[in-house]
Backbone as a ProteinNet text record, in pm:
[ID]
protein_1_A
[PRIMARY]
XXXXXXXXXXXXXXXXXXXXXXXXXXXXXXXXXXXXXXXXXXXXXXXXXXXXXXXXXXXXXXXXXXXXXXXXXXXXXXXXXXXXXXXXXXXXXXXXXXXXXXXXXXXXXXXXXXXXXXXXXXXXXXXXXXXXXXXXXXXXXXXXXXXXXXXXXXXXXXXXXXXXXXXXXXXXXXXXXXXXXXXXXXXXXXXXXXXXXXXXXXXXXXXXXXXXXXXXXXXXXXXXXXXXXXXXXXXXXXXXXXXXXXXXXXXXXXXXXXXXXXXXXXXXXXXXXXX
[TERTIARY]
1712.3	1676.2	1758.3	1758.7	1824.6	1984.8	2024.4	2216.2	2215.3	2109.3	2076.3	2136.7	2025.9	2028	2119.3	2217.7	2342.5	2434.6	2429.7	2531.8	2531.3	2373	2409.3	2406.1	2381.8	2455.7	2599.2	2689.5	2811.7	2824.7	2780.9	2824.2	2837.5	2688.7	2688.8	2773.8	2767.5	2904.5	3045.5	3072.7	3193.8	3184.1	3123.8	3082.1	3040.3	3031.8	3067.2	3193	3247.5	3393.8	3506.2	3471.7	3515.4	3537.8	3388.6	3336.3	3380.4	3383.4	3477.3	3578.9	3731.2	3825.3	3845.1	3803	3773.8	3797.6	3693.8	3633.4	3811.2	3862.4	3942.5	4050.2	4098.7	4200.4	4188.6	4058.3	4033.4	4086.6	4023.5	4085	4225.5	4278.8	4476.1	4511.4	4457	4474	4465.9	4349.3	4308.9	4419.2	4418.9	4508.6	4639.6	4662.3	4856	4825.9	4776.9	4786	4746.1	4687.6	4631.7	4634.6	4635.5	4706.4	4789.5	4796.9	4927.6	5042.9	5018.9	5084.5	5161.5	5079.5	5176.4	5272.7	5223.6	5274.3	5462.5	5428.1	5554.2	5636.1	5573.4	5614.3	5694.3	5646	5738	5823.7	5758.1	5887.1	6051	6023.1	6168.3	6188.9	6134.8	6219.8	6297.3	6168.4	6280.9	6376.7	6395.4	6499.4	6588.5	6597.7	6695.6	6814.4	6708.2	6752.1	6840.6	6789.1	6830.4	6966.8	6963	7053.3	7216	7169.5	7303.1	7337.8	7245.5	7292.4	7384.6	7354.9	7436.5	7555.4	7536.2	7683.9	7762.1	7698.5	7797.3	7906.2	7826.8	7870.2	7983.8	7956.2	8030.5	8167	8132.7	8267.8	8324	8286.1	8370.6	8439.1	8369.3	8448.9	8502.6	8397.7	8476.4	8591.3	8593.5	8653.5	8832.1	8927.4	9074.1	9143.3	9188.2	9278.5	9398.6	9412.5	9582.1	9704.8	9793	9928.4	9986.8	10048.2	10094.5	10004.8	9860.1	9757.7	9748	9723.4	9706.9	9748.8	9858.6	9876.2	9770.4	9753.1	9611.1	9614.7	9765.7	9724.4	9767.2	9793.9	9817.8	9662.3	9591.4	9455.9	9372.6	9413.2	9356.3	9402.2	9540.6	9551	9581.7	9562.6	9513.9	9404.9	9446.7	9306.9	9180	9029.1	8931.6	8901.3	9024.6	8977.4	8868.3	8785.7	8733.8	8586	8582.8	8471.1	8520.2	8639	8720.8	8621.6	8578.8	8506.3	8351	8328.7	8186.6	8122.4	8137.7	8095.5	8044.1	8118.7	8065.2	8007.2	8000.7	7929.8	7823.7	7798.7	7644.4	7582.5	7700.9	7595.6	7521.1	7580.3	7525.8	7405.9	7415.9	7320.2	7184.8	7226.3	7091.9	7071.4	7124.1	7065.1	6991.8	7013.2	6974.3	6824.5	6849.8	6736.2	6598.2	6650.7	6552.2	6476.8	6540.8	6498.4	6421.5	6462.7	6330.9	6187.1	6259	6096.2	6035.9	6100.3	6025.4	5973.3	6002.4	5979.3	5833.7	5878.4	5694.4	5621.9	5596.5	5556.9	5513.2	5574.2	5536	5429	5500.4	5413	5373.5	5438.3	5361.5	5255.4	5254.5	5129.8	5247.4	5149.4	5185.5	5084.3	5018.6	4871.8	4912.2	4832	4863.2	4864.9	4929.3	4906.5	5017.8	5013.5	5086.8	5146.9	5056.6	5137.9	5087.1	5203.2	5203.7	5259.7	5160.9	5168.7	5317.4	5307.3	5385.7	5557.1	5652	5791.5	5832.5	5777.9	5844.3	5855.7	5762	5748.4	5805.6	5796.5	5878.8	6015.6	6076.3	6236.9	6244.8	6191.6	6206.5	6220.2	6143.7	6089.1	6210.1	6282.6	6373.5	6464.1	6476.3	6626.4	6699.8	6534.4	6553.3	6568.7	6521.7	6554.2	6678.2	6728.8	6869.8	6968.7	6939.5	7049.6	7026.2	6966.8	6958.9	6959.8	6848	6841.8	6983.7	7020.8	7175.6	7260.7	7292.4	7442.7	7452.7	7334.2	7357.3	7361.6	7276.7	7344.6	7449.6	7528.6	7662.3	7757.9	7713.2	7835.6	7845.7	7695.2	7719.4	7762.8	7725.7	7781	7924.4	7970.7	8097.6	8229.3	8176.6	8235.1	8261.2	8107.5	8111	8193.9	8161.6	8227.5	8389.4	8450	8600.5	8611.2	8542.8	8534	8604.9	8520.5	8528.8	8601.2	8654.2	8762.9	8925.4	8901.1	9045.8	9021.6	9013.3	8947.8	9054.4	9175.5	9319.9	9294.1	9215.4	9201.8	9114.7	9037.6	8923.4	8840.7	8914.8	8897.9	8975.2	9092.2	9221.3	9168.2	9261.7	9191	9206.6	9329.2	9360.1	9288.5	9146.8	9058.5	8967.4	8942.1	8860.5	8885.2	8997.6	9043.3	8956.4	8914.5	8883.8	8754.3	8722	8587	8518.5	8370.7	8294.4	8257.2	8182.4	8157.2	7975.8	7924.7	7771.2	7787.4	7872.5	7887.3	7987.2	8030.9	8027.2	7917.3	7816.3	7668.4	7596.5	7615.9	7532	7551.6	7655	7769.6	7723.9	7758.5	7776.2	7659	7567.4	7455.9	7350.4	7313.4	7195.8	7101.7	7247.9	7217.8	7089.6	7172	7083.4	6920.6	6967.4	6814.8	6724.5	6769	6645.7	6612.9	6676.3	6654	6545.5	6545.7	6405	6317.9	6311.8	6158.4	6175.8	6200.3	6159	6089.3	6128.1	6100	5931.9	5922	5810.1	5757.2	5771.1	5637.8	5658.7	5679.8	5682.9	5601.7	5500.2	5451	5534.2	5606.5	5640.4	5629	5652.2	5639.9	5830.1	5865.2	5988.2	6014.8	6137.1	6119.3	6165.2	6155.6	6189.3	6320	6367.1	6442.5	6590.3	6553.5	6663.8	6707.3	6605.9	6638.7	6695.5	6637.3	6697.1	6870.4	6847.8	7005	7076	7055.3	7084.9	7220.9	7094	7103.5	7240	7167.4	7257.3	7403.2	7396.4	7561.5	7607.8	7534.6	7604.9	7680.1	7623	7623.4	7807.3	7765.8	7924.3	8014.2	8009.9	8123.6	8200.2	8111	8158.4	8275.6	8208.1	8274.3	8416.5	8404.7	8512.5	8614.3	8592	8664.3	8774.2	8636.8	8661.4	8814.6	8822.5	8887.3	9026.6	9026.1	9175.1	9156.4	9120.5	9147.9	9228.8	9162.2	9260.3	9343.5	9402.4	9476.9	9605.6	9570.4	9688.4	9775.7	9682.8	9700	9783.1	9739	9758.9	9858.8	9872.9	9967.7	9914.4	9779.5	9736.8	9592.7	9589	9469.5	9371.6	9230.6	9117.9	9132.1	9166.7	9115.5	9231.3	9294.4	9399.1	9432.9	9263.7	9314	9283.5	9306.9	9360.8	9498.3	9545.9	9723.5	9802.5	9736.6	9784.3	9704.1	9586.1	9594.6	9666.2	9698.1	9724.2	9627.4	9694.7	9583.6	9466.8	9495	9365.9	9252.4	9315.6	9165.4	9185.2	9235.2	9215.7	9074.8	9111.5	9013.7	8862.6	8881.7	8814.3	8710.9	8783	8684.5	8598.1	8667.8	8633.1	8487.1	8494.7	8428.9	8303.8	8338.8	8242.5	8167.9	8197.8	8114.1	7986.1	8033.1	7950.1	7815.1	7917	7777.6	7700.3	7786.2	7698.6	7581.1	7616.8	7498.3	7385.6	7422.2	7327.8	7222.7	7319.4	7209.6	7139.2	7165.6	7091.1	7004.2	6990.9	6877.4	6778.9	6798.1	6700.5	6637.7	6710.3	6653.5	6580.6	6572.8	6514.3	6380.5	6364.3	6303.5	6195.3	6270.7	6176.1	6077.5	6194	6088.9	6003.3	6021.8	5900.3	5793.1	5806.9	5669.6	5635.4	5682.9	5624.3	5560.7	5645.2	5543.9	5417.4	5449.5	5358.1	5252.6	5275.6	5168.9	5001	5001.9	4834.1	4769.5	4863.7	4831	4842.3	4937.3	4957	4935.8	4825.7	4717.4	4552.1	4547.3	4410.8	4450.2	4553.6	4611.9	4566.7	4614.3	4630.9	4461.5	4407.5	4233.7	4226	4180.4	4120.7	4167.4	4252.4	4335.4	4267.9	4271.9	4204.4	4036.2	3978.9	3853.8	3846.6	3898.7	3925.9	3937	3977.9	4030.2	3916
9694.5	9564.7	9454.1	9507.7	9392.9	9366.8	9496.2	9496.4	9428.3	9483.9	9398	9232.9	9163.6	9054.9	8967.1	9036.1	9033.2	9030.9	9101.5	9124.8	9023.1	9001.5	8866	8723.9	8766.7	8622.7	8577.7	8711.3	8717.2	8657.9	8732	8721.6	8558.5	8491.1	8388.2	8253.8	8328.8	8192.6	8232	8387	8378.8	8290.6	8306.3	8241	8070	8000.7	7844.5	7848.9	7940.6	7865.2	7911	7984	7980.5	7892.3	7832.6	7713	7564.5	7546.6	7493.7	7459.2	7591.4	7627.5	7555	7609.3	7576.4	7447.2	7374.6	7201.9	7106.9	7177.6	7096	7121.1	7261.1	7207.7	7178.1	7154.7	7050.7	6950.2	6909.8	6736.6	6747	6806	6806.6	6802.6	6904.6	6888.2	6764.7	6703.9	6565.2	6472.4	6456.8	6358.2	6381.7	6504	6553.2	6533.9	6534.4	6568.1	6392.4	6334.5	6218.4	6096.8	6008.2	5842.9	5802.1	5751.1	5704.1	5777.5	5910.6	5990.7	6080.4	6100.8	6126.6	6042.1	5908	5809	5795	5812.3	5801.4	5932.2	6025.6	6205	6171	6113.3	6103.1	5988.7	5868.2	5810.4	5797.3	5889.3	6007.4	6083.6	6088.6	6221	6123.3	6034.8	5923.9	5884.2	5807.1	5748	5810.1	5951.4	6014.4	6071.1	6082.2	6181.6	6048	5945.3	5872.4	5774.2	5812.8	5781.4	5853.3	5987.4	6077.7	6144.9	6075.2	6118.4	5994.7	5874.1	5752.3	5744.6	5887.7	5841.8	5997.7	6082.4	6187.2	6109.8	6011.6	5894.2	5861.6	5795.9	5638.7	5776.2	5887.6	5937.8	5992.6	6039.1	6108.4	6021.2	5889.4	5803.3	5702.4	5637.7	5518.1	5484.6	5613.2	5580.1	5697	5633.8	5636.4	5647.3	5745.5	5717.5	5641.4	5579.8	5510.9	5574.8	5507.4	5564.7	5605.6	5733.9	5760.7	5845.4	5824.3	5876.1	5994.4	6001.8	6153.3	6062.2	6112.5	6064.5	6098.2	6018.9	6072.8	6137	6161	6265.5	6414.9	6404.1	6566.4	6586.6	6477.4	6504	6562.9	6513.7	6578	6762.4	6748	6949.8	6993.1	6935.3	7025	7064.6	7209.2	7291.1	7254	7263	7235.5	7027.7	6965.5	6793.8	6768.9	6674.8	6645.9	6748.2	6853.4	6957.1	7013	7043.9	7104.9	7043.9	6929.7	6897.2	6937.5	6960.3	7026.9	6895.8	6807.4	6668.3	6594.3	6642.8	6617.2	6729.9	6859.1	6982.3	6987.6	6862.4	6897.7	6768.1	6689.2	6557.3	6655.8	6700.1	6765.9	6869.1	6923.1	6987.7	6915	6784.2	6727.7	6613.8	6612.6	6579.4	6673.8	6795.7	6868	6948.9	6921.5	6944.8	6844.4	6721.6	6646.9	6600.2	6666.2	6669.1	6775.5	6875.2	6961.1	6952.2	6869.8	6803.7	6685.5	6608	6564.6	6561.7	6700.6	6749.6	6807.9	6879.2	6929.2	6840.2	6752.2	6622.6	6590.5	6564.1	6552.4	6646.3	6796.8	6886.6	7005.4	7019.8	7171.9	7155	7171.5	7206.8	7135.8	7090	7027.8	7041.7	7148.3	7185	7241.1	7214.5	7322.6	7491.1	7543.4	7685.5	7744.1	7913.2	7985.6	8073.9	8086	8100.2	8028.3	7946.1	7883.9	7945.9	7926.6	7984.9	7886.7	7784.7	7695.4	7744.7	7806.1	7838	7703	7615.7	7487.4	7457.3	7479.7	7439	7581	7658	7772.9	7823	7712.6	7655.6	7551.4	7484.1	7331.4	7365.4	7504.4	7532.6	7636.5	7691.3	7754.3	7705.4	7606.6	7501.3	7402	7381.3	7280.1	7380.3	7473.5	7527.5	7605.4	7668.1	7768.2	7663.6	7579.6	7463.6	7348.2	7249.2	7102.5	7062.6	7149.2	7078.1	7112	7269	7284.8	7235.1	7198.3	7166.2	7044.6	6935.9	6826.7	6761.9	6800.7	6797.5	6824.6	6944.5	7050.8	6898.1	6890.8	6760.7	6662.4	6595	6510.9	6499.7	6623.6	6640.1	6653.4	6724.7	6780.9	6637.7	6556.2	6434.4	6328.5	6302	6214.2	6229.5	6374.6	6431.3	6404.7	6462.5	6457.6	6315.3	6226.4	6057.2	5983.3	6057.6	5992.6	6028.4	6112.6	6194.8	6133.3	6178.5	6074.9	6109.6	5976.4	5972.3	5990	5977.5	6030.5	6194.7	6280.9	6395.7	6436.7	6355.2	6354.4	6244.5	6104.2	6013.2	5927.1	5897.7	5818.4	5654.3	5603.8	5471.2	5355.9	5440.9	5404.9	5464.8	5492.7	5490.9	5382.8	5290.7	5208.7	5099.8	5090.6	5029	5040.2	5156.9	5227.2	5324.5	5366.1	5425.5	5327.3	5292.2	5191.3	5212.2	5162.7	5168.4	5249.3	5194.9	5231.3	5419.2	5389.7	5557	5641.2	5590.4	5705.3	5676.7	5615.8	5624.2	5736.3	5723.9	5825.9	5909.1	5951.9	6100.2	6176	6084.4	6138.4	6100.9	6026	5966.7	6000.8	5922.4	5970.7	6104.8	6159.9	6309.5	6357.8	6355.3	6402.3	6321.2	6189.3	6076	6148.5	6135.2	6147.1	6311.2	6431	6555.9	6580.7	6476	6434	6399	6322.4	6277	6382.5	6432	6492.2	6584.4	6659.2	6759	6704.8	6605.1	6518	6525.3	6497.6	6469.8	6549.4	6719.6	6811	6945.1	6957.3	7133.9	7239.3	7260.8	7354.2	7540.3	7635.7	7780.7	7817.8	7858.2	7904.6	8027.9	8068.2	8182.8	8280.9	8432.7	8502.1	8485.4	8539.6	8472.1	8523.3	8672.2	8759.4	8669.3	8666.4	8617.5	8451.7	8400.1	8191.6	8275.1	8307.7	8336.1	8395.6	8474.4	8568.1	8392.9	8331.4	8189.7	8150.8	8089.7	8003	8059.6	8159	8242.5	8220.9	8325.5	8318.4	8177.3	8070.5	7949.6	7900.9	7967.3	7870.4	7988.6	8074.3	8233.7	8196.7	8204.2	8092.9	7999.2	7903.3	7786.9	7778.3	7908	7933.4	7994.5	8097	8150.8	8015.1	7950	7852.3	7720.3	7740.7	7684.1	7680	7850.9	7926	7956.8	7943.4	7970	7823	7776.7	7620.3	7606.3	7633.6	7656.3	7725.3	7842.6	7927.1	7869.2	7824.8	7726.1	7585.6	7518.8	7402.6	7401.1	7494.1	7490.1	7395.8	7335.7	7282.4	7272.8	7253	7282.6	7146.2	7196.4	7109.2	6974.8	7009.2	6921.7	6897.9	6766.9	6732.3	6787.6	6795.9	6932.1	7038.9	7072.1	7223.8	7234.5	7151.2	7168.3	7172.1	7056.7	7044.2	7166.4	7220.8	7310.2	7477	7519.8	7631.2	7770.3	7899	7997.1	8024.7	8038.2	8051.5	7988.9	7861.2	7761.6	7760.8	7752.8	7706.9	7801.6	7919.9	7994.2	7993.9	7931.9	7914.8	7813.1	7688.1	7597.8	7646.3	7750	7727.4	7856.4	7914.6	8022.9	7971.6	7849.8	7766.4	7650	7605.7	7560	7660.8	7783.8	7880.4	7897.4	7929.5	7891.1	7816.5	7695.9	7549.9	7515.5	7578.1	7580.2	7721.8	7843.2	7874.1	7869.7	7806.1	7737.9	7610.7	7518.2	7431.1	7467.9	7597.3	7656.8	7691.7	7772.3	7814	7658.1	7579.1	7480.7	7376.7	7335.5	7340.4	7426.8	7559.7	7607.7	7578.6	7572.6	7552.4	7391.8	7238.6	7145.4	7163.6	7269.4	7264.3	7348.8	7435.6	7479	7438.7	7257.2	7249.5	7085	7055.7	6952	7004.4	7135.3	7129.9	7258.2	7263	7342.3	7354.3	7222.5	7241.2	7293.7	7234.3	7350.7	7443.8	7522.9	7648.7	7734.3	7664.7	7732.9	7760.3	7650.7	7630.2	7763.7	7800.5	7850.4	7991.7	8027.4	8145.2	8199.9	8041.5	8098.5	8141.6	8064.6	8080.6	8230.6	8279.6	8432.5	8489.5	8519.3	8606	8634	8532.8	8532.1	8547.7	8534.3	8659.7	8765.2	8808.3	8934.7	8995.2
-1825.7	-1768	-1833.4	-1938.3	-2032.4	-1998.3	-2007.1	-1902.7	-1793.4	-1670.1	-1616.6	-1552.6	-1666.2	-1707.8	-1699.7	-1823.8	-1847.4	-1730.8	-1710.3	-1569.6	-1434.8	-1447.4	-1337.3	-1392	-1538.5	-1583.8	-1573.2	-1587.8	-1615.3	-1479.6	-1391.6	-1223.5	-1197.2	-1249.3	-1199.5	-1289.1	-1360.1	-1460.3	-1426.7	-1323.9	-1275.2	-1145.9	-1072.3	-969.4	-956.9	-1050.9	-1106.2	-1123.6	-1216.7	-1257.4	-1149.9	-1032.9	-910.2	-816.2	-851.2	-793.5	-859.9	-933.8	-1041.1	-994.9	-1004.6	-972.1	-801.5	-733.5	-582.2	-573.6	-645	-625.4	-666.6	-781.5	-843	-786.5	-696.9	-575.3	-468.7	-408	-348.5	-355.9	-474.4	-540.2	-514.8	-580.2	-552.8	-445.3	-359.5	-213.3	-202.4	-187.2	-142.7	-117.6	-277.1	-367.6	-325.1	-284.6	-253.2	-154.3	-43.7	95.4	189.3	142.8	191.6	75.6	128.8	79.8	33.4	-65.1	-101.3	-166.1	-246.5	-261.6	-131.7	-39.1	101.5	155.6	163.6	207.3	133.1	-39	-106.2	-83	-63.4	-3.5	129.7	205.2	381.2	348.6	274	255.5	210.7	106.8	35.9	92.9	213.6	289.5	370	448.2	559.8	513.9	402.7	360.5	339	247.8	220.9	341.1	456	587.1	644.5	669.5	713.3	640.5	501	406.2	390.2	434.7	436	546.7	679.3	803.2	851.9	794.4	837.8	719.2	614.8	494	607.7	619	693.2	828	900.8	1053.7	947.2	846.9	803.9	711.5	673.8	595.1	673.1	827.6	915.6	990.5	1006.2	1168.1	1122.4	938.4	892.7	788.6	716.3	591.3	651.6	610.2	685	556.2	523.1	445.3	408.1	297.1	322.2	316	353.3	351.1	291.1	213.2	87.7	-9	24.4	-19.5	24.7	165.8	259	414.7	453.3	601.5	680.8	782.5	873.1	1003.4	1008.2	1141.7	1021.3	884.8	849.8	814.5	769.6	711.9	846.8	958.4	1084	1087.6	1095.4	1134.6	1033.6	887	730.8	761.3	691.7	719.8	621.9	707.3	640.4	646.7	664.5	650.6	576.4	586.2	463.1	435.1	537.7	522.4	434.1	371.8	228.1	76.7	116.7	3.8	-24.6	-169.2	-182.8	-174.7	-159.8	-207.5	-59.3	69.2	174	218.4	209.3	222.5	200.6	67	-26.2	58.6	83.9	169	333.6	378.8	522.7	457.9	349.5	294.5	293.5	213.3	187.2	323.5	409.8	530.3	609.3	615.4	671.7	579.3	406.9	340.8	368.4	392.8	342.2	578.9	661.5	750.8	790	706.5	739.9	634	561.2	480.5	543.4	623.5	687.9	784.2	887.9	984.3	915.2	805.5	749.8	724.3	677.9	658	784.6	873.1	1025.4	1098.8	1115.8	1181.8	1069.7	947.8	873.2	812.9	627.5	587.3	408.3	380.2	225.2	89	125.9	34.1	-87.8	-167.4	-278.3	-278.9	-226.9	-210	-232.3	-307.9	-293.2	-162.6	-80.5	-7.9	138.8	174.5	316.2	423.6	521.3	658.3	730.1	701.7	789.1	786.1	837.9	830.6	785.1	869.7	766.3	655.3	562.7	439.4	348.9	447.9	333.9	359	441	491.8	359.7	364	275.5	118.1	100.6	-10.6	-56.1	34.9	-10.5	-3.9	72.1	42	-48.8	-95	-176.4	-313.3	-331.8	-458.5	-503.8	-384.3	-369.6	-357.6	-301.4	-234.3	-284	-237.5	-270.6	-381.4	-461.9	-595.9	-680.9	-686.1	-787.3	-696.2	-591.8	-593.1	-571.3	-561.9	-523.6	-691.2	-785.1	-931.7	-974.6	-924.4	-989.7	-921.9	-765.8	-757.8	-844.6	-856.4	-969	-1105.3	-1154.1	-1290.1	-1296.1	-1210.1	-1225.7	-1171.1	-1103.4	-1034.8	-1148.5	-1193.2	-1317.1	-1453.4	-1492.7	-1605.6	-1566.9	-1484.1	-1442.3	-1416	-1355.7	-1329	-1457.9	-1544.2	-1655.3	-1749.4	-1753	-1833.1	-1767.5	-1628	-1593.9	-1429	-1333.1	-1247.2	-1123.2	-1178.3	-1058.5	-1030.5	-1125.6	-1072.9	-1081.8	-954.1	-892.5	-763.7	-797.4	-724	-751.6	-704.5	-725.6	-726.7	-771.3	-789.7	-641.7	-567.5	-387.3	-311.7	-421.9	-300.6	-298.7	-371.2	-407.7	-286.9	-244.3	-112.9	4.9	31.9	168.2	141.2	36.5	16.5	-91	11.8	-85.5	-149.3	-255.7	-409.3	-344	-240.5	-212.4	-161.9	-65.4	-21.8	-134.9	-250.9	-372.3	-423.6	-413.8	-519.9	-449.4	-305.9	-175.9	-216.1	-201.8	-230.9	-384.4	-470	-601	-680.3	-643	-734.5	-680.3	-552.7	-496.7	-471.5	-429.7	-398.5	-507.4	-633.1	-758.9	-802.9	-753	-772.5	-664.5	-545	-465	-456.2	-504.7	-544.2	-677.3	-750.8	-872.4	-805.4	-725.9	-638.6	-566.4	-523.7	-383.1	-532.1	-612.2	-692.6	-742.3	-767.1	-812.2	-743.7	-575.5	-475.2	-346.9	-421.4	-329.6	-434.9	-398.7	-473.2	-380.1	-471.9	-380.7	-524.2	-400.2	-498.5	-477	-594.9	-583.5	-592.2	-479.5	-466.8	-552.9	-546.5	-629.2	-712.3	-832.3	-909	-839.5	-795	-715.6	-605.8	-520.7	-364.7	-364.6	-481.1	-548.5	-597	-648.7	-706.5	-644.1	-537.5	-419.2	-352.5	-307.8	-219.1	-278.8	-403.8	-430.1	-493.5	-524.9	-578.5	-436.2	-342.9	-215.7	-160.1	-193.7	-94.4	-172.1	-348.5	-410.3	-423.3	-350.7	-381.3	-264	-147.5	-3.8	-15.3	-94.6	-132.3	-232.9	-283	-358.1	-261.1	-195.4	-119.4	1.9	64.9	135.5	99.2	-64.1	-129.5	-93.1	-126.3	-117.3	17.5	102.7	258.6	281.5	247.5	269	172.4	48.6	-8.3	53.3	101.7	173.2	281.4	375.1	507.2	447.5	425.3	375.4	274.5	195.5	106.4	-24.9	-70.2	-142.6	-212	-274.6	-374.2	-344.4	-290.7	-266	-332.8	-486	-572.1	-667.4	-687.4	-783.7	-903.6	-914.4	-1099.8	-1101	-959.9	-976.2	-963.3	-903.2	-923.8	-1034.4	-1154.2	-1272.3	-1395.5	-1336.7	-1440.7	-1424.1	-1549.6	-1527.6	-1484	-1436.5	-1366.4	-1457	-1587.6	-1633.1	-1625.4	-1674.8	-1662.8	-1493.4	-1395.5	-1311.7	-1230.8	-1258.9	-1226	-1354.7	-1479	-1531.7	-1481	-1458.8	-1390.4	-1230.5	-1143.1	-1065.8	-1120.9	-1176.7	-1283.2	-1296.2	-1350.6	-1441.2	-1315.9	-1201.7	-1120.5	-1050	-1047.2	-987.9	-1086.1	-1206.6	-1329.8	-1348.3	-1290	-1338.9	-1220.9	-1155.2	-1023.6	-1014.9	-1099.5	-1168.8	-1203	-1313.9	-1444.7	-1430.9	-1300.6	-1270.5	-1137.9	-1103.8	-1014.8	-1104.8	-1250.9	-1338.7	-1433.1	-1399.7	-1473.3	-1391.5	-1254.3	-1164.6	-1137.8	-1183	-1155.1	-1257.6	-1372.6	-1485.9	-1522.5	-1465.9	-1445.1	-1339.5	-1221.9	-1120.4	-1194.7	-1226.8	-1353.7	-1429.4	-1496.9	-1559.7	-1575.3	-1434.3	-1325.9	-1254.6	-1230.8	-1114.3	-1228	-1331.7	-1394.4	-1398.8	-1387.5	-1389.5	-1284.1	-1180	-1039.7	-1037.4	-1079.2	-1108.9	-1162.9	-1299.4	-1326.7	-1264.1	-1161.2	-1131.5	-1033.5	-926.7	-820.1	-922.6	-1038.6	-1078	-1126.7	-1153.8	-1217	-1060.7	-961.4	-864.4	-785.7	-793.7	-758.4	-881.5	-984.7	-1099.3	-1071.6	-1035.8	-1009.8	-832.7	-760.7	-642.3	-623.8	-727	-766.2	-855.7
[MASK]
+++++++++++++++++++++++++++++++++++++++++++++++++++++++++++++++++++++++++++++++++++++++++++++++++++++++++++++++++++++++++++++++++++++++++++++++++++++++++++++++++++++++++++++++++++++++++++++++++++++++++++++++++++++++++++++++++++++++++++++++++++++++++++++++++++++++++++++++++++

């Protein structure tokens, strides 16, 4: 009698802290899903979508190269034109990332959960982690660092003429700012470490290849310092971007666990005590 006892005591203090568990993602739900925290959630998506769908318009139809710089009918039948760059590649990326977050935002599901029914949100959720978040950093880092080291081989100073000072912040700055918020006011689950690294190797092996396809054609190297360095490093650097987008998927991965932790423990009590 006495085991008993015991036993539906146990039962029923599992059965509170279930209840417990339950109540307090509720609350998150709540709190994530409705007022003003949604409100700042759709707003970083609008803006962003709407930020690098009008910089993709303004770098394809407005910005002309000058004379001496790159003639503009060879920049037309050079192979690749300015899709040769990872820098406008990663901008169509994050137009196309941050529209299907706000398409979920619109019609999916934004709850705290491991696993979501909505294809939308587990489009958004894999894009932003394989894609958006490392390479829209790898551009920035890798732009700034070379910017600043010596900026003719990387962004000549005849460009300052004809590319504005706001659409290199879009390009090279933003990308990475509004990839922190979105990271901030998106729960999202990331995917396996295989199938994230699967993504994102795939997306810059591409991009490497893509390089020397236009290299061959063209007779020239994407990027100014690859001409001046020699084969080792040259393939060293390009070595070392693949890495660097990597290692900023695993590190990505690691501030979303440890933003979104407390959820991710309540997510893991509430599954243990399901179980």
């Amino acid at each position: 009698m006495a085991k008993s006892k015991k036993q539906k005591r146990e039962l029923e203090a599992a059965r509170q802290a279930a209840q417990v568990h339950s109540a307090q993602l509720e609350t998150c739900n709540d709190a994530y899903t409705s007022g003003a925290f949604s409100y700042l959630r759709f707003l970083v998506h609008l803006l962003a979508a709407a930020q690098f769908s009008w910089s993709i318009y303004y770098y394809l139809w407005k910005v002309h190269w000058p004379p001496g710089l790159h003639e503009e009918e060879e920049l037309k039948t050079r192979w690749g034109g300015k899709f040769k760059y990872l820098t406008f590649l990663n901008v169509i990326l994050q137009a196309i990332y941050h529209s299907v977050a706000l398409l979920n935002d619109l019609f999916g599901h934004n709850g705290v959960t491991l696993a979501s029914k909505s294809w939308l949100r587990q489009l958004r959720d894999y894009l932003f982690a394989t894609l958006a978040f490392p390479i829209a950093h790898n551009v920035c880092i890798s732009f700034w660092v070379i910017y600043l080291w010596d900026r003719e081989l990387i962004f000549p100073a005849a460009l300052d003429a004809i590319f504005p000072s706001w659409l290199n912040h879009v390009v090279h700055t933003n990308v990475a700012l509004l990839a922190i918020m979105d990271l901030f006011t998106c729960f999202r689950q990331y995917p396996s470490r295989l199938a994230g690294i699967t993504g994102n190797a795939s997306f810059m092996l591409l991009y490497v290849i893509w390089v020397h396809i236009v290299k061959y054609f063209s007779g020239q190297w994407v990027y100014p310092l690859l001409e001046v360095l020699p084969l080792p490093l040259r393939y060293l650097m390009l070595s070392g971007m693949v890495a660097l987008s990597l290692i900023l998927y695993i590190l990505g991965e690691l501030i979303n666990n440890i933003v979104w932790g407390p959820e991710f423990k309540l997510l893991k009590q509430k599954t243990i005590k399901q179980g």
